[in-house]
VOPAGU-2260 file (C-alpha; in pm, 1 decimal, decimal comma):
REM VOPAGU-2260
SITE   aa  ch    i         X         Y         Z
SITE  UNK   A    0     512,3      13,0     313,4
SITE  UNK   A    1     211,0      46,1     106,6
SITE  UNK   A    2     126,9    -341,5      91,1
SITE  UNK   A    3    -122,4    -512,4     349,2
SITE  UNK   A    4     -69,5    -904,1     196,4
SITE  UNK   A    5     164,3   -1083,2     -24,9
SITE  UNK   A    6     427,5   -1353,4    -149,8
SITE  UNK   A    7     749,3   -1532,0     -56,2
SITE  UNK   A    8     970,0   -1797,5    -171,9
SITE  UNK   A    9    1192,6   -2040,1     -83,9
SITE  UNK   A   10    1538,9   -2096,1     114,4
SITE  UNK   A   11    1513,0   -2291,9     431,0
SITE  UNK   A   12    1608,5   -2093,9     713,7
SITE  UNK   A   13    1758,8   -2144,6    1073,2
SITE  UNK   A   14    1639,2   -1949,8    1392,4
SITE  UNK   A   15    1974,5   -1824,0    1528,7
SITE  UNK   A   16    1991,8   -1557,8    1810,5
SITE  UNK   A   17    1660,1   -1423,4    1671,1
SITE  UNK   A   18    1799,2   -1386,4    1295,6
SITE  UNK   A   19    1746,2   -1570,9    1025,5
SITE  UNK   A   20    2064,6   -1778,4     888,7
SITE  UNK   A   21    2007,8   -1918,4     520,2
SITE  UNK   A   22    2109,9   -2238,5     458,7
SITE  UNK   A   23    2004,1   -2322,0      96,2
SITE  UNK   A   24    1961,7   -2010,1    -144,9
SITE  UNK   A   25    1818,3   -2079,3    -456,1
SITE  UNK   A   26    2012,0   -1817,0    -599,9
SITE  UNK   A   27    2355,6   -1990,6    -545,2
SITE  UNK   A   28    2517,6   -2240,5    -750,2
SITE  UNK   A   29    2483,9   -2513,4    -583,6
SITE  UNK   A   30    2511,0   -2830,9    -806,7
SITE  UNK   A   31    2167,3   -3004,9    -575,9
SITE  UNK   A   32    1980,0   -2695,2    -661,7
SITE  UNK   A   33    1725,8   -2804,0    -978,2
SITE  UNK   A   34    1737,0   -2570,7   -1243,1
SITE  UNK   A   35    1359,8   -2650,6   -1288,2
SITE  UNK   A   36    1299,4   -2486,4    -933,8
SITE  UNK   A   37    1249,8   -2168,5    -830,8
SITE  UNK   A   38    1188,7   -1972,7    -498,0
SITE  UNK   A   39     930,7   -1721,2    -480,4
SITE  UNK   A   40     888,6   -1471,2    -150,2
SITE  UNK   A   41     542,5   -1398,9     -23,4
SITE  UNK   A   42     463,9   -1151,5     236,0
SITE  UNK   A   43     209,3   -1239,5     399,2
SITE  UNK   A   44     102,4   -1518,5     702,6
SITE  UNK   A   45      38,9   -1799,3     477,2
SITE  UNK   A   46      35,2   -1909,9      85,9
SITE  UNK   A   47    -356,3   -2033,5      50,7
SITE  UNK   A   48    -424,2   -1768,3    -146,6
SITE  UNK   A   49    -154,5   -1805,4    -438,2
SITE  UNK   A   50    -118,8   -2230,0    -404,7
SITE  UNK   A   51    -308,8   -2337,0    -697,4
SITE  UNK   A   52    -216,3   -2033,1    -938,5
SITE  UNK   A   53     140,0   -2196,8    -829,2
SITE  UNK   A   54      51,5   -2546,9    -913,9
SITE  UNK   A   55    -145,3   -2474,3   -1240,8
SITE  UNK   A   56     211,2   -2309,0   -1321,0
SITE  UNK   A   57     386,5   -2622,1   -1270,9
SITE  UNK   A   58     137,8   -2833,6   -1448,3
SITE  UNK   A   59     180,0   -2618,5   -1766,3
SITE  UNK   A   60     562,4   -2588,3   -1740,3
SITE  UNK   A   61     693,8   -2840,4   -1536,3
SITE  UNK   A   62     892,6   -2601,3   -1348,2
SITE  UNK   A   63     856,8   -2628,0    -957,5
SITE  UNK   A   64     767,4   -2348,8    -730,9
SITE  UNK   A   65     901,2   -2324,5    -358,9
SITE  UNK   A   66     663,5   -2115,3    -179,0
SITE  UNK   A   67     776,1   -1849,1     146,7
SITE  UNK   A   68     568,0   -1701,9     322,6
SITE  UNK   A   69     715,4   -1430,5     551,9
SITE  UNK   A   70     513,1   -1175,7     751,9
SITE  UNK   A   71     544,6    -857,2     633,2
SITE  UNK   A   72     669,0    -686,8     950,8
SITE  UNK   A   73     952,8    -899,2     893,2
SITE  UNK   A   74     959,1    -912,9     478,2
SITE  UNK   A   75    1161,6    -593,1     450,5
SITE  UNK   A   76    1466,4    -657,5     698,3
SITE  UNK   A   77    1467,9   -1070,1     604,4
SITE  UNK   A   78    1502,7    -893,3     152,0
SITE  UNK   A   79    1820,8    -674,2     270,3
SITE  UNK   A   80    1981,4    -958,8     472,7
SITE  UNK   A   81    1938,1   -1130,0     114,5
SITE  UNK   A   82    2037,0    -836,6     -63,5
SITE  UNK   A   83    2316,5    -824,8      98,4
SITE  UNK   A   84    2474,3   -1119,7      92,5
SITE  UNK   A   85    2396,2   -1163,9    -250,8
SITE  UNK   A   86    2152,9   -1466,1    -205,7
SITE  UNK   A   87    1825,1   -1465,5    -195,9
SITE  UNK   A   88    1475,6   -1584,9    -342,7
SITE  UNK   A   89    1451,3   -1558,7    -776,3
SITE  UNK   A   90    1092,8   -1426,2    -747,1
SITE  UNK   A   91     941,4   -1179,2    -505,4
SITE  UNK   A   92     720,3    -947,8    -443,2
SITE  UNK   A   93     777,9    -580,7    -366,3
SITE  UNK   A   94     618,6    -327,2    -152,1
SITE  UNK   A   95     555,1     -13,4    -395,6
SITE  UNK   A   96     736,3     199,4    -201,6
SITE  UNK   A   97    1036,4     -14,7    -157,9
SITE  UNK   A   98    1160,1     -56,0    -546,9
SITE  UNK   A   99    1376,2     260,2    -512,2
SITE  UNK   A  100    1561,7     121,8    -207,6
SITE  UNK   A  101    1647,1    -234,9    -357,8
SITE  UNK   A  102    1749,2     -80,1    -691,9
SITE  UNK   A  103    1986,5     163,9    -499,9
SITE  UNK   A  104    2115,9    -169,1    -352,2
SITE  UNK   A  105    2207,8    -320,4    -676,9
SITE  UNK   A  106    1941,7    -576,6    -613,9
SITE  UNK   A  107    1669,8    -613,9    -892,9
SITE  UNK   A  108    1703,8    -709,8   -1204,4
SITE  UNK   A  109    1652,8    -434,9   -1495,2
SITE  UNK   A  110    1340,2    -616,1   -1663,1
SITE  UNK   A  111    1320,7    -337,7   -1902,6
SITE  UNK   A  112    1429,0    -551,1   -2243,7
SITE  UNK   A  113    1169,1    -839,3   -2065,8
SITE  UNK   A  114     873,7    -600,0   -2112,5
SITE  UNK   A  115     937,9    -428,0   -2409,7
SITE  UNK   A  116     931,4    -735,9   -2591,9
SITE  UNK   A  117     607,2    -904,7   -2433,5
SITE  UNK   A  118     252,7    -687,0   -2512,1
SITE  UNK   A  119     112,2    -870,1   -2177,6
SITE  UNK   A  120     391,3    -649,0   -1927,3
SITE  UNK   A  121     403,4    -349,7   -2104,0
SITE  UNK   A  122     266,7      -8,4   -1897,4
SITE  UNK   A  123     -72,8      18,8   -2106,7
SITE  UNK   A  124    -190,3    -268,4   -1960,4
SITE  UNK   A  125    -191,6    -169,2   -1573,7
SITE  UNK   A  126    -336,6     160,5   -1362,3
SITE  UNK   A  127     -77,3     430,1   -1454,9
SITE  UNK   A  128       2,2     455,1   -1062,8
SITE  UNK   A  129     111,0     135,7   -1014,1
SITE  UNK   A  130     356,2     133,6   -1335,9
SITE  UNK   A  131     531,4     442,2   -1211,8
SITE  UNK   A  132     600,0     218,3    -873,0
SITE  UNK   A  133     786,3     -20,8   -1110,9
SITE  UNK   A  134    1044,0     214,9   -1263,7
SITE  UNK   A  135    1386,5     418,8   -1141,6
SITE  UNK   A  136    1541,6     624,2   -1408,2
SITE  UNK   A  137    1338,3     547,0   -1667,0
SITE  UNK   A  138    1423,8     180,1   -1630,1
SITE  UNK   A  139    1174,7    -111,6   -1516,4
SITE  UNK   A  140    1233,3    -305,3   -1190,7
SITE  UNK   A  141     886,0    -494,6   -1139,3
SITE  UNK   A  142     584,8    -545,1   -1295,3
SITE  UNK   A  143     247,7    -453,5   -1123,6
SITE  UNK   A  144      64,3    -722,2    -959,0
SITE  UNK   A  145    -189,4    -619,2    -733,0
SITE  UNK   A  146    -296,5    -266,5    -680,4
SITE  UNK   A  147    -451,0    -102,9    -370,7
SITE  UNK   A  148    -586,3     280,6    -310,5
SITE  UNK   A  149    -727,4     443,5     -16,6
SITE  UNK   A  150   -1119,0     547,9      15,3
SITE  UNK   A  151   -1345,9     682,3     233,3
SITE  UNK   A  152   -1571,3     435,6     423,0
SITE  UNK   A  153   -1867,5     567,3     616,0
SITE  UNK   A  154   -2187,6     460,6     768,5
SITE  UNK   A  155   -2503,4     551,0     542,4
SITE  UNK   A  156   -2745,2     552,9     833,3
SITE  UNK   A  157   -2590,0     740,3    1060,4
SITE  UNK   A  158   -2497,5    1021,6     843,9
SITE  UNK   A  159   -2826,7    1070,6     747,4
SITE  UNK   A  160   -2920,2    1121,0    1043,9
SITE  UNK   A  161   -2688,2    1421,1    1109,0
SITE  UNK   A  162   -2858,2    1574,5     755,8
SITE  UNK   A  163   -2619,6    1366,1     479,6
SITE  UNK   A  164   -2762,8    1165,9     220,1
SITE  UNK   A  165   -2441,6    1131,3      69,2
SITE  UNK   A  166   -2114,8    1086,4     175,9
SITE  UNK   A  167   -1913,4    1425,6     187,3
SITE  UNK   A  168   -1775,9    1556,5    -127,3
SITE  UNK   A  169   -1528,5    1801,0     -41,6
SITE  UNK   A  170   -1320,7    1928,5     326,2
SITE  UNK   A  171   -1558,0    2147,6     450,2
SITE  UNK   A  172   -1796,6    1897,4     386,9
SITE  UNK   A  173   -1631,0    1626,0     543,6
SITE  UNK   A  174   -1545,0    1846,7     920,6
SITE  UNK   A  175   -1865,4    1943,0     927,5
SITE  UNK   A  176   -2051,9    1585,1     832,7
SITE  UNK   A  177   -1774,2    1400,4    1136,0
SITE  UNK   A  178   -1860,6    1751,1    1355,8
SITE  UNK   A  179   -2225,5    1684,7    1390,7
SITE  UNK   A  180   -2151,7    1263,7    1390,1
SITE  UNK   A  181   -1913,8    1338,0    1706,9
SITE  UNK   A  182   -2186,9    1527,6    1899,6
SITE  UNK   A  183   -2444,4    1200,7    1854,7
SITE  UNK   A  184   -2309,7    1136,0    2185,0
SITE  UNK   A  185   -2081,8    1104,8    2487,5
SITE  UNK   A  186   -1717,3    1197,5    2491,0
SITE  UNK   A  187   -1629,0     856,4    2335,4
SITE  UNK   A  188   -1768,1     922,0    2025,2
SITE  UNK   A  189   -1579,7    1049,8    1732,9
SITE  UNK   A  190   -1707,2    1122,2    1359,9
SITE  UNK   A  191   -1388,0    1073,4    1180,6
SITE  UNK   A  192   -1094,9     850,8    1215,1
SITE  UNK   A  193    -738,6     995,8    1157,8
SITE  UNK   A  194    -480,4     664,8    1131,6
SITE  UNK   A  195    -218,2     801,8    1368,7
SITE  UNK   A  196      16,6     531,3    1250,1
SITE  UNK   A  197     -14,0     560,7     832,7
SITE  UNK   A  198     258,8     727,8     717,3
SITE  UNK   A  199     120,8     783,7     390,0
SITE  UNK   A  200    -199,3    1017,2     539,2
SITE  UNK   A  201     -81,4    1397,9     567,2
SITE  UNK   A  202     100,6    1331,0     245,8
SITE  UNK   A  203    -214,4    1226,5      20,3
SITE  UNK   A  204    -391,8    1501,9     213,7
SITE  UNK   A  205    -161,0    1762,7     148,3
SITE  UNK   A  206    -163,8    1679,4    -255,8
SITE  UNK   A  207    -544,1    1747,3    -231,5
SITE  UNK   A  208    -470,7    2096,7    -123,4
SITE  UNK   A  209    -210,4    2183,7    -357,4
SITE  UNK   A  210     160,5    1997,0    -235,7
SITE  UNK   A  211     384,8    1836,3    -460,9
SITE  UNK   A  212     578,6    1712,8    -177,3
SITE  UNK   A  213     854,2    1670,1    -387,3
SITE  UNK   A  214    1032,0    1868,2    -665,2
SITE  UNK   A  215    1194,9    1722,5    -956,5
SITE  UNK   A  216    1471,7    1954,5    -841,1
SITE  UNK   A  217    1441,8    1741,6    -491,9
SITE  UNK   A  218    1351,3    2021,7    -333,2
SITE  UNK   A  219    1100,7    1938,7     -43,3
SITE  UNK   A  220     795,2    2167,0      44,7
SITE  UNK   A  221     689,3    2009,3     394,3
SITE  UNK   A  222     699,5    2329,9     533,6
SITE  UNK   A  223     510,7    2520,7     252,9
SITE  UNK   A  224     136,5    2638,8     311,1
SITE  UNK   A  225      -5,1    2362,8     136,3
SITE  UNK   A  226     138,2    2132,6     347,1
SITE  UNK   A  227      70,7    2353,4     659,8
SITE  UNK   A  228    -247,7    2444,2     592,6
SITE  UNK   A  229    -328,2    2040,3     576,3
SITE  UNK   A  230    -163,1    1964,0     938,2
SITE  UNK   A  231    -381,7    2235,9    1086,7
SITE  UNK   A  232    -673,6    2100,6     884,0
SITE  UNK   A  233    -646,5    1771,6    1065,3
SITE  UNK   A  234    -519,9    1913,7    1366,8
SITE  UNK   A  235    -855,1    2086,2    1419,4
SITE  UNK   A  236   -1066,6    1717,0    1384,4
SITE  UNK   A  237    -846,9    1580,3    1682,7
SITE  UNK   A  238    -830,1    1963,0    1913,3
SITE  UNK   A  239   -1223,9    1946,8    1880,8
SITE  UNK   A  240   -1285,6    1595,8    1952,5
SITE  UNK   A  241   -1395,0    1478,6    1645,3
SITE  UNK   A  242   -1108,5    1238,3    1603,5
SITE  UNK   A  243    -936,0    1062,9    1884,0
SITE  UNK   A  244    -605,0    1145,0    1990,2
SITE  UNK   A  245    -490,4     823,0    1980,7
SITE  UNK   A  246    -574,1     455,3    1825,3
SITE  UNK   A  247    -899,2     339,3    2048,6
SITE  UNK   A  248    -736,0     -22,7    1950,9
SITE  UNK   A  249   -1108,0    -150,7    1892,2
SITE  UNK   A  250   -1226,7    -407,4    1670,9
SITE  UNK   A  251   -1402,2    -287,2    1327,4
SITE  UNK   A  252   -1694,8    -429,8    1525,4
SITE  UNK   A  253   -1672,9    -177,9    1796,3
SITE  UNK   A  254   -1538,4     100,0    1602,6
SITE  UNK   A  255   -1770,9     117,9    1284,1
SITE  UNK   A  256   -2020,3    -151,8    1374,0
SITE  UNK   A  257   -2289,7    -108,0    1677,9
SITE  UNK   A  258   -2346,3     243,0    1737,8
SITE  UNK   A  259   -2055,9     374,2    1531,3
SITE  UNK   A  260   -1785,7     526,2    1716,3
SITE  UNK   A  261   -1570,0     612,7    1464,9
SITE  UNK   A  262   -1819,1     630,9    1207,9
SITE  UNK   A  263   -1639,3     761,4     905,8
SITE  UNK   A  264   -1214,0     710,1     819,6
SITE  UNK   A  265    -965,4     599,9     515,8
SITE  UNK   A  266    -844,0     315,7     430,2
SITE  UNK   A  267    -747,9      47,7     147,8
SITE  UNK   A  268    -985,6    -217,0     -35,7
SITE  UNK   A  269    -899,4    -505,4     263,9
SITE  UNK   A  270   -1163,8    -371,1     468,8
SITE  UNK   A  271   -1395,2    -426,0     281,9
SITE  UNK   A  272   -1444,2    -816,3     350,4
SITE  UNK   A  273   -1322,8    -719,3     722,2
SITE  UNK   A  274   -1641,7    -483,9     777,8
SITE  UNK   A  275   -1918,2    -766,7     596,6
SITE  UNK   A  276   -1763,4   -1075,4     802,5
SITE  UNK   A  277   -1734,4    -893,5    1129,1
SITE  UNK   A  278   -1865,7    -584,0    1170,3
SITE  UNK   A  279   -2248,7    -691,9    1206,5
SITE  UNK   A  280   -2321,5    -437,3     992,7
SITE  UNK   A  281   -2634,3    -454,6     714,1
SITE  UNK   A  282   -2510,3    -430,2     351,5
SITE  UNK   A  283   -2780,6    -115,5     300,9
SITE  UNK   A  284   -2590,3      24,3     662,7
SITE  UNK   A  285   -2244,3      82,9     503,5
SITE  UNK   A  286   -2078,1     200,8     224,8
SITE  UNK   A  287   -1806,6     364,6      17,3
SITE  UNK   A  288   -1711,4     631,2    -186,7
SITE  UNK   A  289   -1407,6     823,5    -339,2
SITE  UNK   A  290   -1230,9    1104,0    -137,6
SITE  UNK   A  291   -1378,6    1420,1     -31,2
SITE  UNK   A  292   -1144,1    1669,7    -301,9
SITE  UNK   A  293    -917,4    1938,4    -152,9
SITE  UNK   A  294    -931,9    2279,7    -326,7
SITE  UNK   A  295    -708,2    2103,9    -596,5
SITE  UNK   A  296    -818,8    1704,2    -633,4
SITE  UNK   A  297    -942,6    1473,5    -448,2
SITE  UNK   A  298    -587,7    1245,8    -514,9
SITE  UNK   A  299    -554,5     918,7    -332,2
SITE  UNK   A  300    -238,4     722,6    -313,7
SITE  UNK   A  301    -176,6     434,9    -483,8
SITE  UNK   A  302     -12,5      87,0    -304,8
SITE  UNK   A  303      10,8    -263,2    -368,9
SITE  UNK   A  304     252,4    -527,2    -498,8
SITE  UNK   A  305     496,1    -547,4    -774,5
SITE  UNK   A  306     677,3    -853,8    -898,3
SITE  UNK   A  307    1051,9    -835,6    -927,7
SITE  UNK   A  308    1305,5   -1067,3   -1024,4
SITE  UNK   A  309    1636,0   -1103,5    -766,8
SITE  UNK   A  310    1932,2    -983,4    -975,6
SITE  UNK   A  311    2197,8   -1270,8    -874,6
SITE  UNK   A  312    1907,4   -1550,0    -928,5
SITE  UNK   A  313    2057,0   -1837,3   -1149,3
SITE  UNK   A  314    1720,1   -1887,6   -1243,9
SITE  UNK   A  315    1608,8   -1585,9   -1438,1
SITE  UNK   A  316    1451,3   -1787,2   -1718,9
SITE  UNK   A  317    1248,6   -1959,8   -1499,6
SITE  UNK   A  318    1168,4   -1685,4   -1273,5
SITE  UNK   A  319    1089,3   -1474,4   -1589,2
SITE  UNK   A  320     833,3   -1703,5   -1665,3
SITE  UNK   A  321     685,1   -1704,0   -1339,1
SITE  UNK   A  322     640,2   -1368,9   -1328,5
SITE  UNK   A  323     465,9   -1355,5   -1684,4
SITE  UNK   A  324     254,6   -1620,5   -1566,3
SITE  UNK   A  325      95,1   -1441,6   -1279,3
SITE  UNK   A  326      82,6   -1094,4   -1483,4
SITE  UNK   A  327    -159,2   -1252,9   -1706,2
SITE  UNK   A  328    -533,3   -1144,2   -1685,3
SITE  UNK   A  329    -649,3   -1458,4   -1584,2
SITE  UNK   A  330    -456,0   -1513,9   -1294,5
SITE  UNK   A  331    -451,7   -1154,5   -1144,0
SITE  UNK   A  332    -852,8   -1199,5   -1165,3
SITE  UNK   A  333    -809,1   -1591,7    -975,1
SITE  UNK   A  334    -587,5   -1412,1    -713,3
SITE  UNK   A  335    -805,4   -1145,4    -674,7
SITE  UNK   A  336   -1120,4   -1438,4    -611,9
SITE  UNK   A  337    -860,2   -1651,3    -341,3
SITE  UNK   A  338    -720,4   -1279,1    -143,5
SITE  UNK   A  339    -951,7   -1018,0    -241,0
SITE  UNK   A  340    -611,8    -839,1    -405,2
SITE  UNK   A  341    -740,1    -607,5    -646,5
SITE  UNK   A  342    -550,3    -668,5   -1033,9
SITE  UNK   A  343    -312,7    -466,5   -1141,6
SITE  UNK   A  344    -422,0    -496,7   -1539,3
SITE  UNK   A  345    -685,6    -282,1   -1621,3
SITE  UNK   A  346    -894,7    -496,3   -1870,4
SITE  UNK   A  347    -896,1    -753,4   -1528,8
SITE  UNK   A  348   -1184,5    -497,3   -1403,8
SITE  UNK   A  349   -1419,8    -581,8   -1702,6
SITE  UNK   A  350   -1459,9    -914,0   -1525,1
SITE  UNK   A  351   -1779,2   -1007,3   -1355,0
SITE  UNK   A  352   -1643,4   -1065,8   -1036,7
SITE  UNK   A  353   -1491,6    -721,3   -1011,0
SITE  UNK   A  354   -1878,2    -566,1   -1048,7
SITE  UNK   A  355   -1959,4    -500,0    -714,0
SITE  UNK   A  356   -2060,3    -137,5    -672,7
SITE  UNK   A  357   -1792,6     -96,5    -373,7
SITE  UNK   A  358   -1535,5    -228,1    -593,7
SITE  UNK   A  359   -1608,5       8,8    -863,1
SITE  UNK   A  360   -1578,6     300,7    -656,6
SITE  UNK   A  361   -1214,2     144,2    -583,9
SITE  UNK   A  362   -1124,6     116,4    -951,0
SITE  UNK   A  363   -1281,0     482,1   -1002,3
SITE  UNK   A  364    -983,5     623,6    -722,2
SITE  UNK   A  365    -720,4     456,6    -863,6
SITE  UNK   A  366    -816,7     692,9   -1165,3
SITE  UNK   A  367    -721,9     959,4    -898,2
SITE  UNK   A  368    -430,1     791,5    -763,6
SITE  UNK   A  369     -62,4     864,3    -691,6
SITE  UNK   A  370     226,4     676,8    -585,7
SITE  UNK   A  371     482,2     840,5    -268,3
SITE  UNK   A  372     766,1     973,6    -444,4
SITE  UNK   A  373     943,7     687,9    -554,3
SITE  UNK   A  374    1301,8     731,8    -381,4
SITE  UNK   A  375    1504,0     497,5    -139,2
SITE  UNK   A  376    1465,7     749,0     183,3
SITE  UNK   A  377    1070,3     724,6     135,9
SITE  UNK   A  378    1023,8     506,6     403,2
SITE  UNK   A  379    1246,9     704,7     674,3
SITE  UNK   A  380    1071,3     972,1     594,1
SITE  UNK   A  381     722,2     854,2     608,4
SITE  UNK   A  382     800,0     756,2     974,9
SITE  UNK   A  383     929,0    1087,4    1058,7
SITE  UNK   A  384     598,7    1217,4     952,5
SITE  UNK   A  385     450,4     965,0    1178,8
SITE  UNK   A  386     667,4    1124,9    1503,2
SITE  UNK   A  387     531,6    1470,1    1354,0
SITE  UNK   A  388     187,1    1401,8    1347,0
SITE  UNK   A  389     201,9    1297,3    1685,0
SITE  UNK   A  390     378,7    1601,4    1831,8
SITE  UNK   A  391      73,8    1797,9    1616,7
SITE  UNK   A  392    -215,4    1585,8    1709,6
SITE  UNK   A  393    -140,5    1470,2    2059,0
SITE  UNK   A  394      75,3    1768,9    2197,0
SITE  UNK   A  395    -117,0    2034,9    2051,1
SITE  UNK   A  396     211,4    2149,4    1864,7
SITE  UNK   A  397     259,8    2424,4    1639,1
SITE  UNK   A  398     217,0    2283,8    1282,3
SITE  UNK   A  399     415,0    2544,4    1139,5
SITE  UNK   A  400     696,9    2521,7    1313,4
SITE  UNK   A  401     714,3    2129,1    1334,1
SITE  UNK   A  402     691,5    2118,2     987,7
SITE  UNK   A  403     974,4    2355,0     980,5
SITE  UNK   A  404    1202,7    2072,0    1200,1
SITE  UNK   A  405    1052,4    1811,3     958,5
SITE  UNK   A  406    1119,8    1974,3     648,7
SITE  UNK   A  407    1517,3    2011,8     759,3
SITE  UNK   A  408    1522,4    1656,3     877,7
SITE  UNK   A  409    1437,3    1586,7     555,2
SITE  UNK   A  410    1637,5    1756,2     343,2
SITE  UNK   A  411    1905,2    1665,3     633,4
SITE  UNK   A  412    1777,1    1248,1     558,9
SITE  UNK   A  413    1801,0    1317,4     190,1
SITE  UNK   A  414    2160,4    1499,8     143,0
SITE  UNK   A  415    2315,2    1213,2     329,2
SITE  UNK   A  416    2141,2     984,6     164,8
SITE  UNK   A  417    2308,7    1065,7    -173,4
């Protein structure tokens, strides 16, 4: 999933034999249930960052909110346990990547009419990327709500000192910059950082270089040179020791901070306020900047949160109106101030708040930003990719042929899918 934080709403749940056993779904009939309530689902570890947009809701419409807040290694399993039993919370948020799956499910509600009849939801107003997360056969499933991308962060002293005044602009670049940063030291000391566990990686990677990772056709080309050529790209940082192996499992402190371990890697706009609270880092120390381009782009991928409305809710007025409510301008720029969630809506950015040099160079990669092909078997296959980098990175495979095996467990995941 392609979210880091997020929403949740309302049923009251029982613990039983390590499930979760609803006992009050909003989205039933019941005669107690208020029609001026509605449940909205949160992923996340706690609401404090979307409580008052909630109340100033309820002071303008009257209509209560029930807040839940479920982690998010737990928010995908607890949504098809709803989905399929029919019962479930009237507002939620969505991973980007997930849409497909629930609409195959018969699960969301087809906003499309909704949006083509209110200016404030319709596509011009958001980052392209995060629309296209939103829609399944040219129908509309969500509206965008926050928006995420992934950059490069680096340290600005210590590449200097290897001969870099600016952060690396293309591949070749970028090995040799985290090359010379890996020799700084001892053989704990790396100059790039290669998430072993982000299934999204050697995807965005491979688009640089060329891959279209999937056909309209659905043809897959996982096992194409530019998808090859990528794996043995990032193969090489790892077989040289100039990325670890494996996760070090340090803190951003002992990883980026100090004396900069892992001095360079890729990741989304939440590290940001991770790095200046505990990183002991200088402002003038650290910084970030747009990927290094691949012989074709330098294409990111785009993540985040969509709003989407349960499709057996007995609420959908009042849900509708929830969702419109935190689409607007204003309150994507409050929930942006509360959780550091970057907006969605593109005139949002104009906002003072969003000025910050770092942030800009966010809102200039989401200009260079794709979503993972938006089908149900997504996720599967993005953790088959994980098992494949592994076998790559850690056993030294072949990347040829284990793209080969992955490409035909694909296809394999995606004909039986159908």
């Amino acid at each position: 999933m392609n979210i880091k934080k997020v929403v949740i709403g309302v049923v009251v749940v029982a613990v039983v034999g390590g499930g979760f056993v609803a006992l009050n779904h909003t989205a039933n009939n019941d005669s107690s249930s208020s029609s001026k309530t509605v449940s909205f689902w949160y992923g996340g570890d706690g609401d404090t960052d979307i409580k008052p947009i909630i109340k100033d809701f309820t002071k303008q419409t009257g209509i209560k909110v029930k807040i839940q807040s479920v982690p998010w290694s737990q928010y995908n399993d607890k949504l098809l346990t709803a989905a399929a039993s029919k019962s479930g919370p009237d507002l939620m948020v969505m991973g980007t990547t997930s849409v497909p799956n629930f609409v195959s499910s018969n699960s969301l509600m087809d906003i499309s009419s909704v949006i083509k009849k209110d200016k404030n939801l319709q596509s011009n107003q958001f980052f392209k990327g995060n629309v296209e997360t939103t829609k399944v056969n040219g129908k509309y499933y969500g509206v965008p709500w926050y928006t995420e991308t992934r950059v490069l962060y680096y340290r600005k002293d210590l590449l200097q000192k290897v001969g870099y005044n600016e952060p690396p602009k293309n591949w070749d670049e970028l090995y040799d910059a985290a090359n010379k940063l890996s020799q700084r030291g001892g053989k704990d000391t790396y100059g790039f950082s290669i998430d072993q566990s982000e299934p999204t990686f050697g995807f965005m990677m491979a688009r640089q270089n060329g891959a279209t990772l999937l056909e309209k056709n659905g043809e897959t080309d996982f096992n194409q040179k530019p998808m090859v050529e990528t794996m043995s790209y990032l193969q090489k940082f790892v077989k040289n020791g100039v990325s670890p192996k494996e996760d070090l499992k340090l803190s951003i402190g002992e990883s980026f901070g100090n004396k900069g371990l892992l001095p360079m890697f890729v990741s989304g706009p939440w590290m940001v306020k991770s790095i200046e609270q505990d990183s002991g880092l200088k402002d003038n120390q650290w910084g970030i900047a747009q990927l290094p381009a691949g012989k074709y782009n330098n294409m990111s991928n785009t993540g985040g949160g969509d709003l989407a409305v349960f499709k057996y809710t007995s609420h959908k007025t009042e849900a509708i109106k929830l969702m419109k409510f935190l689409s607007t301008r204003e309150n994507q720029i409050k929930y942006y101030k509360n959780s550091n969630s970057l907006p969605a809506r593109t005139d949002a950015w104009n906002d003072k708040s969003l000025q910050n040099t770092k942030v800009q160079v966010i809102k200039k990669q989401l200009n260079s930003s794709q979503p993972m092909p938006l089908i149900k078997q997504w996720d599967q296959i993005g953790q088959n990719y994980v098992k494949a980098w592994e076998k790559i990175s850690v056993e030294n495979a072949d990347p040829q042929k284990t793209m080969n095996t992955f490409n035909d467990q694909t296809n394999k995941n995606l004909n039986t899918s159908k």
